[in-house]
MIDOSE-1310 file (N, C-alpha, C; in nm, 2 decimals, decimal comma, always signed):
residues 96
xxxx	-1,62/-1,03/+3,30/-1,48/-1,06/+3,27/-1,47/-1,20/+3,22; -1,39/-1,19/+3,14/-1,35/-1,34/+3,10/-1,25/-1,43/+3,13; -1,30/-1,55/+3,18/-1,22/-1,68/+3,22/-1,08/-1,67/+3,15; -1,00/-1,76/+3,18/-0,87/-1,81/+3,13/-0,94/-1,92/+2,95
xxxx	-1,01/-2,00/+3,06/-1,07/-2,07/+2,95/-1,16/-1,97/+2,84; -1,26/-1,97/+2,85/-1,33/-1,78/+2,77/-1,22/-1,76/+2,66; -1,06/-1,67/+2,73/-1,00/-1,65/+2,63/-0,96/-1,65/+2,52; -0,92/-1,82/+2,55/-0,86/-1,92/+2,50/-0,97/-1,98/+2,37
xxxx	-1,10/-1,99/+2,42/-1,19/-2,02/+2,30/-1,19/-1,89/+2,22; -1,20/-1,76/+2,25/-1,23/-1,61/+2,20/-1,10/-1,66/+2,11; -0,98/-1,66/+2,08/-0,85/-1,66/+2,03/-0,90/-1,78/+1,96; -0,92/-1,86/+2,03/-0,95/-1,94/+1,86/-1,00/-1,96/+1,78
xxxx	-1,15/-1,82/+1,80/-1,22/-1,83/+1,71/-1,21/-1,67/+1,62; -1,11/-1,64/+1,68/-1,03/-1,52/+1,63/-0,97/-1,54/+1,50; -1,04/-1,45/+1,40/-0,94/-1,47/+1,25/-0,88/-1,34/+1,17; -0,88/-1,23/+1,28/-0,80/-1,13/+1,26/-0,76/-1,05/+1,36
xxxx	-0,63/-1,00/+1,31/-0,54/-0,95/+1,40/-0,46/-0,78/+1,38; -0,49/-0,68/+1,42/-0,45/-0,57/+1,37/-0,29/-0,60/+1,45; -0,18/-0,55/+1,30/-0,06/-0,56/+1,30/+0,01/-0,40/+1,31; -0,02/-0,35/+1,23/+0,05/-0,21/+1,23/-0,02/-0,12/+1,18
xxxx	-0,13/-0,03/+1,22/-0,25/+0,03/+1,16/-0,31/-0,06/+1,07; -0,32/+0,03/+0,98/-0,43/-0,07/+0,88/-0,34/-0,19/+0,86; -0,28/-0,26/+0,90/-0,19/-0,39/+0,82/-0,25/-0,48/+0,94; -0,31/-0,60/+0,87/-0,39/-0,76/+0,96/-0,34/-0,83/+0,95
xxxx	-0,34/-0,94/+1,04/-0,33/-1,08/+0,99/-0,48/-1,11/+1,02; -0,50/-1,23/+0,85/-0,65/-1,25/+0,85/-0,64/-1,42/+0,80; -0,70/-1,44/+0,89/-0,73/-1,58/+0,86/-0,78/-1,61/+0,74; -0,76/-1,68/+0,66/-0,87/-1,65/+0,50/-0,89/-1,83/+0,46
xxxx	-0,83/-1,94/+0,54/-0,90/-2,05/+0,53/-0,87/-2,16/+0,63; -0,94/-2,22/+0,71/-0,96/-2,31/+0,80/-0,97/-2,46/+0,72; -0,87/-2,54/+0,74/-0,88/-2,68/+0,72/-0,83/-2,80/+0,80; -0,84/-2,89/+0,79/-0,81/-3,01/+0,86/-0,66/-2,99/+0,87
xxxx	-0,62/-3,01/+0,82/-0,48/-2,99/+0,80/-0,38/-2,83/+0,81; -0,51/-2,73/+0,88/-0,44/-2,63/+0,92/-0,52/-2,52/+0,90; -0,48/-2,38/+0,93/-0,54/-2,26/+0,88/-0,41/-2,22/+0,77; -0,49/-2,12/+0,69/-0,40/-2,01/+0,59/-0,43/-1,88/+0,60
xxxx	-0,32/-1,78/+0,63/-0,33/-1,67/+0,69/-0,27/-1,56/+0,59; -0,32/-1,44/+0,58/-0,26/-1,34/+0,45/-0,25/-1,20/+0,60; -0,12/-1,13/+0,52/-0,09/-1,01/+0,57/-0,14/-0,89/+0,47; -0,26/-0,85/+0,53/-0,33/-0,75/+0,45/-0,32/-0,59/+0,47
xxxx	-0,30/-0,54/+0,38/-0,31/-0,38/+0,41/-0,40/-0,33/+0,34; -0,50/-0,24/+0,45/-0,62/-0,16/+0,37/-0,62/-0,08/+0,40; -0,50/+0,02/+0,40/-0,47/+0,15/+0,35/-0,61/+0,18/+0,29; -0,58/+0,16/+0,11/-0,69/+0,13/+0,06/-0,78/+0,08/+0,00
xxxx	-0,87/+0,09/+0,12/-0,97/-0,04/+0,12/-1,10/-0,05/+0,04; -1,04/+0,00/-0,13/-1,11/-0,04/-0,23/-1,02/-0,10/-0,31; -0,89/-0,13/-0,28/-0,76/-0,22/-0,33/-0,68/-0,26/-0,24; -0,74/-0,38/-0,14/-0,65/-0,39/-0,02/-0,52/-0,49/-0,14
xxxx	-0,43/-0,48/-0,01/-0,31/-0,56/-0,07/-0,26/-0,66/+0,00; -0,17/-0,77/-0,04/-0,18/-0,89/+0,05/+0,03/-0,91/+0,05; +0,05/-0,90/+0,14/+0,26/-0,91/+0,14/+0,25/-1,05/+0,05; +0,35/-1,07/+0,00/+0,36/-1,20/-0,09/+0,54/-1,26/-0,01
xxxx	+0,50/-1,38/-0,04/+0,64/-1,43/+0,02/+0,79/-1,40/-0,02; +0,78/-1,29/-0,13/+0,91/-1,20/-0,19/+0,88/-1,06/-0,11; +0,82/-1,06/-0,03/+0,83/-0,94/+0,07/+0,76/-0,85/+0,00; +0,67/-0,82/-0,14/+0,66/-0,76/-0,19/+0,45/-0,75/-0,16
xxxx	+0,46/-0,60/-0,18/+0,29/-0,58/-0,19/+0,19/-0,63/-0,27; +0,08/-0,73/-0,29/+0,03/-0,73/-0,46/-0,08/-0,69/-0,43; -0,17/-0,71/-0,54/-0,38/-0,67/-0,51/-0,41/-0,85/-0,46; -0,49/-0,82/-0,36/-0,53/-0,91/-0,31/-0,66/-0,96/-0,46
xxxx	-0,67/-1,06/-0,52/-0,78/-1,11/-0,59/-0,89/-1,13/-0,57; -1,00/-1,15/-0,68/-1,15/-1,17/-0,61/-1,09/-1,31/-0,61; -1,21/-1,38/-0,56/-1,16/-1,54/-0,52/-1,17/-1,63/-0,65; -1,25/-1,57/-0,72/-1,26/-1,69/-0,86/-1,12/-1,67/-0,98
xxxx	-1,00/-1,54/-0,91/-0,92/-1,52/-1,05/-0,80/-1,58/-0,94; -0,84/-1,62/-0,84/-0,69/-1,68/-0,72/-0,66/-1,84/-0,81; -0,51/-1,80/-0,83/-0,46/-1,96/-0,90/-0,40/-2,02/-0,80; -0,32/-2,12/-0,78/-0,26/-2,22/-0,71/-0,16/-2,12/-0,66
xxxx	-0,09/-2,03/-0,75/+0,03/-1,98/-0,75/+0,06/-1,88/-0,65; -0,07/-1,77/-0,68/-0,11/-1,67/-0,61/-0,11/-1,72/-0,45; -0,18/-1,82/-0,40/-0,22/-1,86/-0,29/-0,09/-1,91/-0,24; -0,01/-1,98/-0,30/+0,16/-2,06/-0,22/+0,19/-1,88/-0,21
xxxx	+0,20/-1,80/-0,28/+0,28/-1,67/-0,24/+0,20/-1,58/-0,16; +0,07/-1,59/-0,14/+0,02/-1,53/+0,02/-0,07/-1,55/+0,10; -0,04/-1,65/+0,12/-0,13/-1,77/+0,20/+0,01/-1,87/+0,31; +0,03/-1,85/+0,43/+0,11/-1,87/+0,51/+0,03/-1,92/+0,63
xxxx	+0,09/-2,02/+0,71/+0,04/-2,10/+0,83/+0,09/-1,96/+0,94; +0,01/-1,96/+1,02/+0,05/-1,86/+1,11/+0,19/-1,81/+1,16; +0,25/-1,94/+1,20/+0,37/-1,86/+1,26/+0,45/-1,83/+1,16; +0,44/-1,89/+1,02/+0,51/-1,85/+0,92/+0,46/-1,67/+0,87
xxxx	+0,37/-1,66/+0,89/+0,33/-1,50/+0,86/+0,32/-1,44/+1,00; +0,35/-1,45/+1,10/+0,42/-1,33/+1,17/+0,54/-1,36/+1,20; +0,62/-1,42/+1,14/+0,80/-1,43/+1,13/+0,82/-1,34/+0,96; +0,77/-1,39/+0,87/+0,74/-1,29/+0,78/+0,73/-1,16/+0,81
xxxx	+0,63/-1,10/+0,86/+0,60/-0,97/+0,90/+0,70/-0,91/+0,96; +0,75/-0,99/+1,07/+0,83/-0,92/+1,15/+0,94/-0,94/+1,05; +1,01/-1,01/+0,99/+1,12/-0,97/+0,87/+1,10/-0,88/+0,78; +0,97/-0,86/+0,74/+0,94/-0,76/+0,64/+0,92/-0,60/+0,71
xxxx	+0,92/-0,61/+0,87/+0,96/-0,48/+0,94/+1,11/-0,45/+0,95; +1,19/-0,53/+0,92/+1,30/-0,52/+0,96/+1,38/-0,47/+0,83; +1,35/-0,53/+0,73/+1,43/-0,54/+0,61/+1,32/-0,43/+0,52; +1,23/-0,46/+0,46/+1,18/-0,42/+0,39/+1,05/-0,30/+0,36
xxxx	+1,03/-0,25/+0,48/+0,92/-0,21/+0,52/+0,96/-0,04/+0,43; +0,83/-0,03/+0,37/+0,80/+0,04/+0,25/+0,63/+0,09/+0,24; +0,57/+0,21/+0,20/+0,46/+0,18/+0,17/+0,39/+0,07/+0,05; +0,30/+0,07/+0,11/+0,25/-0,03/-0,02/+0,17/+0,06/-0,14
């Protein structure tokens, strides 16, 4: 069984989170200045999809076609993407 402490390291080195069936939150970059987190659905998961900050579904990109633009609209600091989510359950929730 694991410590209080244990946990607490397990969680931090945790970078995904199952949200609502297939829908995650996934860590997708670690930096000095923070982590960036995407709400992913892999429905299907030969075209996962990533929520964008207009509440909307898009294709998640390979990494070399991701611009500046792509990444400000779904790339979120944690608590910003599960206040997202939980708004996008409330208001908008749709298949993707």
């Amino acid at each position: 069984m694991l410590s209080d402490q244990d946990k607490i390291k397990w969680f931090d080195c945790a970078v995904k989170f199952q949200l609502d069936g297939l829908v995650f939150l996934t860590m997708k970059s670690r930096k000095s200045d923070g982590s960036k987190w995407a709400i992913e659905d892999w429905t299907n998961s030969s075209k996962i999809k990533v929520l964008n900050s207009n509440m909307e579904w898009e294709d998640e990109l390979p990494k070399a076609k991701r611009d500046e633009a792509f990444l400000i609209r779904t790339r979120f600091d944690f608590d910003s993407a599960i206040a997202m989510y939980e708004q996008y359950k409330m208001f908008a929730m749709e298949p993707a």
